[in-house]
SERO-4910 file (N, C-alpha, C, O; in steps of 0.05 Angstrom, whole numbers):
BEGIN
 pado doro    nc1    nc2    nc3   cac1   cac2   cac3    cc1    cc2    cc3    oc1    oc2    oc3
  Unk    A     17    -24      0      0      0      0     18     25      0     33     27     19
  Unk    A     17     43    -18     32     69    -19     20     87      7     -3     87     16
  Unk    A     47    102     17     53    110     40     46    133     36     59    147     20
  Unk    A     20    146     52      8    170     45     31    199     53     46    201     72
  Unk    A     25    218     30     45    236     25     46    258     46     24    270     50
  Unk    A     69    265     62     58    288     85     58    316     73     49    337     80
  Unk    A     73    309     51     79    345     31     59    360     31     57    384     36
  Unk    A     31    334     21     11    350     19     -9    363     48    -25    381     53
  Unk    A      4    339     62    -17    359     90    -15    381    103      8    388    109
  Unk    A    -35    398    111    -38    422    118    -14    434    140     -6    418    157
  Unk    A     -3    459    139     10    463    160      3    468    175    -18    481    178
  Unk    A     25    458    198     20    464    227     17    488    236     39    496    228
  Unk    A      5    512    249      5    538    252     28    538    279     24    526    301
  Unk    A     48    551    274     73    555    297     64    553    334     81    550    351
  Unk    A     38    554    339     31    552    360     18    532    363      6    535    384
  Unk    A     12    505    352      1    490    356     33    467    360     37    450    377
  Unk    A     49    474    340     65    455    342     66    450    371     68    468    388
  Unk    A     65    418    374     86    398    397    104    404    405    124    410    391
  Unk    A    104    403    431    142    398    437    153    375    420    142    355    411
  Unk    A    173    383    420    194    364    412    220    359    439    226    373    458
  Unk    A    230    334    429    254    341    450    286    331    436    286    321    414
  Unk    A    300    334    445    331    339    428    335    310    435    335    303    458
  Unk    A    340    290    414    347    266    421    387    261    417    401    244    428
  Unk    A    394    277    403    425    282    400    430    307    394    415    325    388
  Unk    A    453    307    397    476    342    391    498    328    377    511    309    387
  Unk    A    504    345    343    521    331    342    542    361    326    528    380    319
  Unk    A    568    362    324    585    382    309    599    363    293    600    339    298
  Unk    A    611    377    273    630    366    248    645    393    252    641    417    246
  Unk    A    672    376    271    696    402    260    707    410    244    714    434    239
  Unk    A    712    382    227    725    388    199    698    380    180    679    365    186
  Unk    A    703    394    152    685    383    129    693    363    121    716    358    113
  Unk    A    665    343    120    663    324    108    683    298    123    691    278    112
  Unk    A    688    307    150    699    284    167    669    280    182    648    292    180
  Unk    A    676    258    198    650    248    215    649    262    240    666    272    254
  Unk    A    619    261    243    611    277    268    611    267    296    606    244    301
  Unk    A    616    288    315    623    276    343    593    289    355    582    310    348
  Unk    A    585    271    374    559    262    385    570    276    414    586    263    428
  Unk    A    558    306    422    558    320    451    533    309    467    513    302    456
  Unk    A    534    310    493    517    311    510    502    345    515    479    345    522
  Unk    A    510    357    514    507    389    510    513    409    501    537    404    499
  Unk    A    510    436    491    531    448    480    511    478    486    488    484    483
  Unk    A    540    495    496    532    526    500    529    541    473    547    536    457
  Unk    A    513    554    467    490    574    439    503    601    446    501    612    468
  Unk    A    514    610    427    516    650    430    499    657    407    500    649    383
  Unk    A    482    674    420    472    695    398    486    705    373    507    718    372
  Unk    A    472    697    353    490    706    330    517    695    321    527    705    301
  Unk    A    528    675    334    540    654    334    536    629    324    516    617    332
  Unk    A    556    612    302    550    581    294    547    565    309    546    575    332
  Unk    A    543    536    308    541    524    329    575    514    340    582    495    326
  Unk    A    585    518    350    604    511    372    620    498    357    615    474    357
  Unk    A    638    503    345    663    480    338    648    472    307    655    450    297
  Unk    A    638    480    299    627    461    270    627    470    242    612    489    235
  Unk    A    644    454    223    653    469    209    683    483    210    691    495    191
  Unk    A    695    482    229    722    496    233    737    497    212    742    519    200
  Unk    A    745    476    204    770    470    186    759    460    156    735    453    157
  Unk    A    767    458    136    766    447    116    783    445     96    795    465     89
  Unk    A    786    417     83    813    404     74    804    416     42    782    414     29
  Unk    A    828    428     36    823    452      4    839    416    -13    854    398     -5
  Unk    A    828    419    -33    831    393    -59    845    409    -80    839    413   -104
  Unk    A    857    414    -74    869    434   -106    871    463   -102    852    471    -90
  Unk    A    887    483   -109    877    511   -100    845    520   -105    832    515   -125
  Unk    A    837    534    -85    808    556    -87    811    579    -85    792    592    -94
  Unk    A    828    591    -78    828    619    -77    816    625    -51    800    645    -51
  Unk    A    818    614    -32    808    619     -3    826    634      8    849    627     13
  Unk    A    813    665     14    832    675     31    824    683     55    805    699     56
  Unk    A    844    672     88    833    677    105    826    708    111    809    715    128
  Unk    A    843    726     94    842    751    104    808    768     94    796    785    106
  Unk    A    804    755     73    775    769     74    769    735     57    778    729     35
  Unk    A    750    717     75    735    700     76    715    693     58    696    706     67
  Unk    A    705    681     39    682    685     30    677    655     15    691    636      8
  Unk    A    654    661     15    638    630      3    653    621    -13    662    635    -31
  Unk    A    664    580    -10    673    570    -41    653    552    -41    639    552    -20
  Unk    A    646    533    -63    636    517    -77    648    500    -54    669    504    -42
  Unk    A    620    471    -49    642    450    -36    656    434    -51    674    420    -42
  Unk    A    647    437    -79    663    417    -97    702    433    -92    723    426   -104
  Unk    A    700    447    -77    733    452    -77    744    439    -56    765    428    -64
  Unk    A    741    435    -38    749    414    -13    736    382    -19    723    376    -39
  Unk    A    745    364      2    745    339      5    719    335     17    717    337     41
  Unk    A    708    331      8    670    326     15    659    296     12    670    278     -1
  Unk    A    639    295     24    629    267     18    614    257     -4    614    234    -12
  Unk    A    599    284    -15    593    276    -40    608    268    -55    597    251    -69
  Unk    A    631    272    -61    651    259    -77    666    239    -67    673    221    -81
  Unk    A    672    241    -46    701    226    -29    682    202    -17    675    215      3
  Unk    A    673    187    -15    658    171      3    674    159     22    666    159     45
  Unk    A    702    145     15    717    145     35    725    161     62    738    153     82
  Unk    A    716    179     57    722    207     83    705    183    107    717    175    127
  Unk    A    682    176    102    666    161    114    675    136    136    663    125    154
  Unk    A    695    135    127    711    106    142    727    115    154    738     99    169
  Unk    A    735    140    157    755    156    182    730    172    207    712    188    203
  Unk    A    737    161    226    738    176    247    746    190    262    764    181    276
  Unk    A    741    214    267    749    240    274    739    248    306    716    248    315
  Unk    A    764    255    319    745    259    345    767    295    352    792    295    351
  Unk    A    754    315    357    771    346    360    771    346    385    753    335    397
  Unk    A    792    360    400    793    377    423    798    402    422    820    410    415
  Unk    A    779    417    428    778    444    431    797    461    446    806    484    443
  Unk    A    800    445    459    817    460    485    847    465    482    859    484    491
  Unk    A    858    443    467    884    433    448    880    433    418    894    418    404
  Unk    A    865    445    410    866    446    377    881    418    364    895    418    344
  Unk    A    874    394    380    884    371    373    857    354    359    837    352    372
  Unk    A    859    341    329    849    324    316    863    303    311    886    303    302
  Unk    A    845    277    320    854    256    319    833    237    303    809    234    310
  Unk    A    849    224    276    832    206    267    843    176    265    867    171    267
  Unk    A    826    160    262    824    134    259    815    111    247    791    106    250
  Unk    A    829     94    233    817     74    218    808     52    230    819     42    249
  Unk    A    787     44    218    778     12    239    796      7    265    809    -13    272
  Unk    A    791     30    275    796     22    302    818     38    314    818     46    337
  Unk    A    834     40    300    871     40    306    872     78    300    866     89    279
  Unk    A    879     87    315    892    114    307    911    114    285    926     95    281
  Unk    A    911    135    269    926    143    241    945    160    249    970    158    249
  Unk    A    925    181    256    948    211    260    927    231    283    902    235    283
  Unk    A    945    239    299    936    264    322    955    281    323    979    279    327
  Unk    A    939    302    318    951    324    312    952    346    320    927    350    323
  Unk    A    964    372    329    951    396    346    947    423    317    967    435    312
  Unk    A    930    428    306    921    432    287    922    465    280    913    477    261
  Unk    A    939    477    312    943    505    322    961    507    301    954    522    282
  Unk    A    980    496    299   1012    493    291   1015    480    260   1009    459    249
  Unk    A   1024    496    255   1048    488    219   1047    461    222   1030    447    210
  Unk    A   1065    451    237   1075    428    236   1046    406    239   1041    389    222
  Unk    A   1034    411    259   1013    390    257    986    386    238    972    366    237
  Unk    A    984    406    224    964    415    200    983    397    185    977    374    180
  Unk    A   1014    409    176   1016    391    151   1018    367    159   1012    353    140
  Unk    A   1025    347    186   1014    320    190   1001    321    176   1004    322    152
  Unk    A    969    322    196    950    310    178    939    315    144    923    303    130
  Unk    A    950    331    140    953    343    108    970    314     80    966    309     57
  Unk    A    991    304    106   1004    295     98    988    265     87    987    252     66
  Unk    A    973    264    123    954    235    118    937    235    101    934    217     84
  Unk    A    923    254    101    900    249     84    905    257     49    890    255     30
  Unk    A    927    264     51    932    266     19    936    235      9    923    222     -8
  Unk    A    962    224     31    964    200     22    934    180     21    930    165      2
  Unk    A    917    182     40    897    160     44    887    162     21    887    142      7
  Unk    A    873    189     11    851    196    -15    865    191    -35    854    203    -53
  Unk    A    889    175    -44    899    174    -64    896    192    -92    905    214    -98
  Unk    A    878    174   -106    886    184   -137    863    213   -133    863    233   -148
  Unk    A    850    211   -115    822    224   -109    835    256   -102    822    276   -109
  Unk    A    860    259    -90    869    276    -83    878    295   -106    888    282   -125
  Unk    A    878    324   -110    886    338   -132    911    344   -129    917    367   -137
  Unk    A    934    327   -119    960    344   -110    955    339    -80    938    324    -69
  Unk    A    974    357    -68    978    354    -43    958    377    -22    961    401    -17
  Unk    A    937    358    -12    917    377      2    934    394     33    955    393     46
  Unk    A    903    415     32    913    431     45    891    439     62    867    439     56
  Unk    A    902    445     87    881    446    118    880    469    118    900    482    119
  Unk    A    850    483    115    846    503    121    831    515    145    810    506    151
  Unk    A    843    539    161    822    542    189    806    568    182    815    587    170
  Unk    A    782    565    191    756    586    185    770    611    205    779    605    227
  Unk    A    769    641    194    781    653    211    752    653    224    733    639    218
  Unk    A    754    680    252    739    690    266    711    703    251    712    722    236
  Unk    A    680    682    260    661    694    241    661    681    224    640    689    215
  Unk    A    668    667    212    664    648    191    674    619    201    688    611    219
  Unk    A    655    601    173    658    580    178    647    561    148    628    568    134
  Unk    A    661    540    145    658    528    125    625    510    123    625    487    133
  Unk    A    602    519    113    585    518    115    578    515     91    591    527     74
  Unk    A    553    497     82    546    488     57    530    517     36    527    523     12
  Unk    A    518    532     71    500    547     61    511    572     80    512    567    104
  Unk    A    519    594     72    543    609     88    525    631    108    529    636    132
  Unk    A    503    642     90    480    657    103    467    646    124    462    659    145
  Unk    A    460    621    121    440    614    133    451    588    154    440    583    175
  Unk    A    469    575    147    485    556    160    489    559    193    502    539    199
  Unk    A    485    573    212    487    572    232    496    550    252    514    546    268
  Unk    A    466    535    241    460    508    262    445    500    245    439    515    226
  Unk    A    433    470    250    418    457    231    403    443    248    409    438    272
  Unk    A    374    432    233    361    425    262    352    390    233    356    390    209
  Unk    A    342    371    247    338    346    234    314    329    260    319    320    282
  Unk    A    284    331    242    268    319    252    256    286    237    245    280    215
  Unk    A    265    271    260    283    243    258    245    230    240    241    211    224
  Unk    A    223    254    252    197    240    242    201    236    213    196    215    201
  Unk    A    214    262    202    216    263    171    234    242    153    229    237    129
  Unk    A    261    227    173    275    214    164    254    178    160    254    158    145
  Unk    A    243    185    176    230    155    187    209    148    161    210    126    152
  Unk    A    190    167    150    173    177    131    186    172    110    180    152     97
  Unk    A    212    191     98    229    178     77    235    148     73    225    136     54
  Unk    A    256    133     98    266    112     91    233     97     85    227     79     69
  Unk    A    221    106     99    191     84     93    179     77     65    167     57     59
  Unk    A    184     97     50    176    103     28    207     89      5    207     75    -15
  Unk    A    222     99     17    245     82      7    249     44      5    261     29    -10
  Unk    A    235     41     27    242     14     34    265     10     53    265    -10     68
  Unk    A    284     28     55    298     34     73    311     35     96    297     52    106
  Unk    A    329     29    114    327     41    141    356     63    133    379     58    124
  Unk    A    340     95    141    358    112    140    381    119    169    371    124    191
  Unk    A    406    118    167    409    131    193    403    163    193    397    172    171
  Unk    A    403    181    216    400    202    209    425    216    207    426    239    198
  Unk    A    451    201    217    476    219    216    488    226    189    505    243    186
  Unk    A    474    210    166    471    218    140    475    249    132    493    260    119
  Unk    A    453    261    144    446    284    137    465    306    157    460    330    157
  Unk    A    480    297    169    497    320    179    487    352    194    493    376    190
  Unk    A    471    337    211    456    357    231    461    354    256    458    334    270
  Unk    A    472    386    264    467    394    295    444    379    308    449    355    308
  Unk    A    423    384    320    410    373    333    383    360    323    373    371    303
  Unk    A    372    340    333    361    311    318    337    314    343    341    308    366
  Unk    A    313    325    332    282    319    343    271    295    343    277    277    326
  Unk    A    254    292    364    230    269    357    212    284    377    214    292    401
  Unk    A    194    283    358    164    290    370    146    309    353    123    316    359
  Unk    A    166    317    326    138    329    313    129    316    288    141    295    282
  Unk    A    119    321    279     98    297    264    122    295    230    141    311    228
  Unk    A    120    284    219    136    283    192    128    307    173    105    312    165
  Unk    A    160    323    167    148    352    154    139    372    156    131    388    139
  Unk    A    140    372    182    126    395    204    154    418    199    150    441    192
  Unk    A    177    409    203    197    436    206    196    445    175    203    468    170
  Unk    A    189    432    159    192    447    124    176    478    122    182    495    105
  Unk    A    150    479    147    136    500    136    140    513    165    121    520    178
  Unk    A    164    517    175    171    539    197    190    555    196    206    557    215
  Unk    A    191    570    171    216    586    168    196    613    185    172    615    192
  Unk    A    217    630    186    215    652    211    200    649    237    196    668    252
  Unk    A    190    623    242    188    613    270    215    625    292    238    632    291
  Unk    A    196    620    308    216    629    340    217    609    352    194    606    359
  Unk    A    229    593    359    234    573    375    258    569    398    282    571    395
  Unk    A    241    563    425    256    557    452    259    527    448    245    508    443
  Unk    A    297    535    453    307    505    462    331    507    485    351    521    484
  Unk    A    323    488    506    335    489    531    338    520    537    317    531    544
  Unk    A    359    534    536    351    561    552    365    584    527    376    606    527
  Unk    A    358    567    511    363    580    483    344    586    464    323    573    465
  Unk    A    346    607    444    323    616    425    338    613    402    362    617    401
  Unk    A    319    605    379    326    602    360    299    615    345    276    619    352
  Unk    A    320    619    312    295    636    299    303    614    266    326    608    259
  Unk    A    282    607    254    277    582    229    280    592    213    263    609    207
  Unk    A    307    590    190    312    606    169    307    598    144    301    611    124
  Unk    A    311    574    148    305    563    118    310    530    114    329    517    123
  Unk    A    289    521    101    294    492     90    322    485     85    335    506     83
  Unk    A    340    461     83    362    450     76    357    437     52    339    420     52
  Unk    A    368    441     32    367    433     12    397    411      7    421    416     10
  Unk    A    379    379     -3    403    367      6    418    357    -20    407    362    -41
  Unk    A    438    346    -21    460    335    -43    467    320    -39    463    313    -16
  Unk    A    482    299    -56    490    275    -66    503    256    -36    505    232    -32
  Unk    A    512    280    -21    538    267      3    506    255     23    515    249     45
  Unk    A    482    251     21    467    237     44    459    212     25    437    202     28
  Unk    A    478    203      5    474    174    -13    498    158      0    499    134     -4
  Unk    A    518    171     17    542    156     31    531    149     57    519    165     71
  Unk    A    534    123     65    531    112     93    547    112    108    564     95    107
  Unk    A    548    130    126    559    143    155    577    119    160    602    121    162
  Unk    A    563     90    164    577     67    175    592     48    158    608     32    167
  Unk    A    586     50    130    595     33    116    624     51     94    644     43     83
  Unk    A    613     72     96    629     96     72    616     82     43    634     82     26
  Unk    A    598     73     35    590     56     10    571     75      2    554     83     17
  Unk    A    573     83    -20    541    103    -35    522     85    -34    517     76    -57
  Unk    A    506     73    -13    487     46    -21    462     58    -29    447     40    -34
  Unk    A    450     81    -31    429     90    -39    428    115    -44    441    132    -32
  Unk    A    409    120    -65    408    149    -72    377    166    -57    353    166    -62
  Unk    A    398    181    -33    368    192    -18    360    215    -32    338    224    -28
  Unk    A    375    225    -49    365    253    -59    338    245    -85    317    256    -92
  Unk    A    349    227    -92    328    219   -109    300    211   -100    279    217   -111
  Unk    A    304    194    -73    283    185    -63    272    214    -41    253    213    -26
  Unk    A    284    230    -43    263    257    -34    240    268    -54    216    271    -49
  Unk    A    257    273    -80    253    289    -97    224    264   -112    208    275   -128
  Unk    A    219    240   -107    201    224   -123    190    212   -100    173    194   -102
  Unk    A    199    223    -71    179    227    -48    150    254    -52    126    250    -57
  Unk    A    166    279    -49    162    297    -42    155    318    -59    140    336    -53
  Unk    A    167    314    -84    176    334   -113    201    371   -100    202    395   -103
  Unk    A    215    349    -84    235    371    -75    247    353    -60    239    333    -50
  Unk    A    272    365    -60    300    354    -37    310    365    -14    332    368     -4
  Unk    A    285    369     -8    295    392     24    291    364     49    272    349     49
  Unk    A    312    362     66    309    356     95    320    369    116    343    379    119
  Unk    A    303    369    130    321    390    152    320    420    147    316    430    125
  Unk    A    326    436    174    319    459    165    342    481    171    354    475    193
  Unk    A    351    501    159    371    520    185    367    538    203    344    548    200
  Unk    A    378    546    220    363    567    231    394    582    249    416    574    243
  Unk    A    390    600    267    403    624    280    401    625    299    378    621    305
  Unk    A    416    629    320    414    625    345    408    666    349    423    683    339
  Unk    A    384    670    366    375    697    371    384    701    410    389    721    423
  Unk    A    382    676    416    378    682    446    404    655    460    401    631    457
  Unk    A    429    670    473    448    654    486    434    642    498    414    650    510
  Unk    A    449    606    497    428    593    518    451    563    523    472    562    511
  Unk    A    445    548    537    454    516    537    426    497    528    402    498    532
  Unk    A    441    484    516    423    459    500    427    430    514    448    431    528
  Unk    A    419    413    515    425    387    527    410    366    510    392    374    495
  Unk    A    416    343    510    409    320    498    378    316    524    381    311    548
  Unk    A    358    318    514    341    319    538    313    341    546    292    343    559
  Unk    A    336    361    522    312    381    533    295    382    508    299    369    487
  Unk    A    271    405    512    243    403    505    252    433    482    263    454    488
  Unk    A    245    423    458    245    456    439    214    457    426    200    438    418
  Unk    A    205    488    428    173    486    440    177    515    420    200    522    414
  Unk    A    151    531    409    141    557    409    162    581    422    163    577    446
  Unk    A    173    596    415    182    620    428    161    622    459    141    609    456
  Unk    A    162    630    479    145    632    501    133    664    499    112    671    509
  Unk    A    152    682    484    142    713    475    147    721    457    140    744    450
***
């Protein structure tokens, strides 16, 4: 029996929506490395989310310059849409020590303090060699200055929100089981109905002792056809949005308006004013 369509059902009016509650927190320090799973994380107004996005490995020259910053294409760095291998490394950052450490099935590769010359070109060193022929020359680690950050969508990229109802809806229709770390989102809902965040742009929304304001749909690409666990393109989800839904949006972005702490636990509800 075909799986009735939620595109078409009516929207939610911003005050009716459900709580929801934060089932994970997750950041990506580097692009297109794997994401590390927080128990909480402190929100500044007007601020990205915490650590995400920092760094990104340049594939060939871009013309990125730290001194005045500005949007590249991700096809210029090492991404998952292309690289699917990135997928099989694990990446875990410390903030505190500007130390990245990754790992293959199991075993550490290279750790590195990522402050310093010397430890950038380490890992510069590794991952040129790992990506082989994939590599354009000898890659190069780039750090997001102050205020910026390597983001798919540079305006609107803040934070990213992923409601797990909508993933569950997809793979169903797929045949599927989706993970959601696929989609490379900050924090991961359960509790509002499938498709509910697509029609809440300029919503206000309280989460834990933080406000957020809904900027815009995520429009997604080829890198949520790579499996988080396997690094294998085993399915094409963009397709199965787009002959879901007649569009490729999951997930939504939004802005942090009000400093706050977030926790794996808490309730994100209506603005309260």
């Amino acid at each position: 029996m075909p799986v009735p369509s939620v595109s078409s059902a009516p929207a939610i009016p911003v005050a009716e929506l459900p709580p929801a509650t934060v089932t994970a927190l997750y950041r990506h320090p580097v692009k297109g490395l794997s994401p590390e799973a927080l128990g909480a994380v402190e929100l500044t107004a007007g601020a990205y989310f915490p650590n995400d996005r920092l760094y990104a490995v340049e594939n060939g020259p871009s013309g990125f310059d730290p001194a005045e910053p500005s949007y590249r294409q991700k096809t210029a760095f090492l991404m998952l849409m292309r690289d699917a291998r990135l997928a099989a490394l694990a990446s875990r950052y410390d903030p505190a020590t500007a130390t990245l450490t990754l790992s293959l099935d199991g075993h550490e590769v290279v750790s590195a303090n990522l402050s310093t010359p010397e430890g950038r070109a380490e890992v510069e060193a590794f991952l040129t060699f790992y990506m082989g022929e994939e590599a354009r020359g000898p890659l190069k680690l780039l750090t997001a200055p102050e205020g910026f950050r390597f983001t798919d969508s540079l305006r609107s990229g803040f934070l990213s929100l992923l409601n797990l109802a909508s993933v569950r809806d997809l793979g169903a229709r797929m045949e599927a089981e989706l993970d959601p770390r696929r989609f490379r989102m900050n924090l991961h809902l359960e509790g509002w109905p499938a498709g509910a965040e697509l029609e809440l742009s300029g919503a206000r929304l309280d989460v834990g002792t933080a406000r957020i304001a809904i900027l815009k749909r995520t429009e997604r690409c080829a890198a949520v056809n790579v499996n988080p666990a396997t690094a294998a393109r085993d399915l094409n989800v963009v397709k199965g949005l787009v002959s879901a839904y007649g569009h490729a949006d999951c997930g939504i972005y939004a802005k942090v308006v009000r400093s706050g702490r977030v926790a794996v636990g808490d309730t994100i509800r209506p603005a309260a004013d």
